[in-house]
C-alpha positions, -999 to 999 in steps of 0.1 A, spaced: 10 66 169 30 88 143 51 110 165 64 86 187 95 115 201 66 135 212 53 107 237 43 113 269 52 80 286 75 47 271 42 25 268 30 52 239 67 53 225 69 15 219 31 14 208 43 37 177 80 27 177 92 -8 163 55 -21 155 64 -52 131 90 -61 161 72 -53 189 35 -67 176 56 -101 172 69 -102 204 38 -95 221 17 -123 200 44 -150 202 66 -141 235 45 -121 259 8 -139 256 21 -173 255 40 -168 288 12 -150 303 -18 -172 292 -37 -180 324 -12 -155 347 -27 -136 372 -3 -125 396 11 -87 387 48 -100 396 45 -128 371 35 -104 341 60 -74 351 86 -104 346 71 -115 317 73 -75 304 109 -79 311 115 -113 289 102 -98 263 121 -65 261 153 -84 268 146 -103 240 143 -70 220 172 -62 230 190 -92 218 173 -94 191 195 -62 180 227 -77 191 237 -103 213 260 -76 234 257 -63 267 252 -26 255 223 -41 239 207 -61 266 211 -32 294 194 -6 266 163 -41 264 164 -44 302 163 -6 311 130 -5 288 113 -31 300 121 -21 334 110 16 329 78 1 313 71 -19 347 74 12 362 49 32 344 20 2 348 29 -2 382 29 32 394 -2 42 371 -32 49 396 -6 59 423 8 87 406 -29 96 390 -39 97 425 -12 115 438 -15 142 406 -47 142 415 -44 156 455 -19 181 445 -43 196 417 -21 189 383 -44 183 356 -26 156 334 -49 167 308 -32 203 306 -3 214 276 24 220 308 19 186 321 19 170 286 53 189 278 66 182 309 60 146 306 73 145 273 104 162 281 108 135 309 98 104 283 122 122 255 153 122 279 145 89 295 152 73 258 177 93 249 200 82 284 187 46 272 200 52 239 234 57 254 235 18 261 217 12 226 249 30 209 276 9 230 289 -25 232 294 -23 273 281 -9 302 315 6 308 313 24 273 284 39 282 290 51 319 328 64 298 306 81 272 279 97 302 311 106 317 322 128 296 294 149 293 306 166 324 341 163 310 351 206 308 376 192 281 353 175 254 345 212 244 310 194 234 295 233 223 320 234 197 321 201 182 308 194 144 283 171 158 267 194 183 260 218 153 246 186 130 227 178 161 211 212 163 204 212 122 187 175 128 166 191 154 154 218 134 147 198 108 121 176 130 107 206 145 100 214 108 85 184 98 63 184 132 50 216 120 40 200 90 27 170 102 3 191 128 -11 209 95 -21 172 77 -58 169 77 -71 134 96 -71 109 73 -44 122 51 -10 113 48 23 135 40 19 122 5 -16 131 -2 -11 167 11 20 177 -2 8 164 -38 -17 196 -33 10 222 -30 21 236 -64 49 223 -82 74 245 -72 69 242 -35 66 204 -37 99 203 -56 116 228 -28 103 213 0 111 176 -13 151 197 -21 150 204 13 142 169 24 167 149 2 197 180 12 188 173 47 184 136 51 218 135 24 240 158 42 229 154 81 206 127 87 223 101 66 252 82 75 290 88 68 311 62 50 331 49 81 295 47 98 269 26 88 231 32 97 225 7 130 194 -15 111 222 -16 80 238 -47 101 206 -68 108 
């Protein structure tokens, strides 16, 4: 999967996200413990091992064990509530098939990670409830912050490489088709990236990037 922010549930998100990590959980964590398992229970708890793991596998901190445990428990969520809710889209006539419900979904999956992220970011659960906090805080002034504005550059900067993405024939990579352009765009566009992954995406000097520490 290689737009893993435009997923419409978790299970999709973590089947593109992390796949080295993830792929070696699952082979040496999750089918060992469930090998010959065939109560539901015993594999939703198996589910949450695993992403408890993942989340100590970043860190041994609390932030990071809540942001494993959340996942895992939101996954367990989605399997279990799968052919419920299809039923139950199905009586009330949604078509999960349909752009609205996809973008409704993904809105729902996107925000779900990003309250998850919260924990990810912190060392403590009281960090992060401080942090959620203050988004209702009438003082943070949060619309006229520097990192509102960074965060509204980063977002038009995915939205732009989403639009080029969609325009990448199948069996192509971003490589292959931008080495079609001519020179001159190639060389704007790949001035664009560096400027934008230099000045906004990048990290600051006091601020590593997280996977720096590992």
């Amino acid at each position: 999967h290689d737009r893993v922010y435009a997923s419409t549930s978790r299970e999709i998100f973590w089947q593109g996200w992390h796949i080295s990590l993830t792929s070696w959980m699952r082979d040496y964590v999750f089918f060992p413990l469930s090998k010959g398992v065939r109560s539901h229970a015993r594999l939703y708890l198996n589910l949450m091992i695993v992403y408890l793991l993942v989340g100590v596998w970043h860190g041994p901190t609390w932030g990071f064990m809540v942001w494993g445990l959340l996942n895992g428990a939101w996954l367990v969520m989605e399997n279990a509530t799968k052919k419920w809710r299809g039923d139950l889209f199905h009586r009330v006539g949604i078509l999960t098939d349909r752009a609205y419900f996809k973008f409704a979904a993904w809105l729902l999956v996107f925000h779900v990670g990003a309250f998850f992220g919260v924990f990810f970011r912190t060392s403590t659960p009281a960090e992060a409830f401080a942090f959620l906090g203050n988004l209702l805080n009438e003082n943070v002034h949060v619309i006229w912050r520097w990192e509102t504005y960074r965060l509204g550059i980063v977002i038009g900067f995915i939205i732009f490489m989403d639009l080029i993405n969609q325009r990448i024939p199948n069996g192509e990579n971003f490589d292959s088709y931008i080495g079609k352009c001519p020179v001159w765009l190639r060389w704007c566009l790949y001035f664009v990236l560096a400027e934008m992954i230099l000045r906004y995406v990048g990290t600051s000097n006091e601020t590593l990037f997280n996977y720096f520490r590992y």
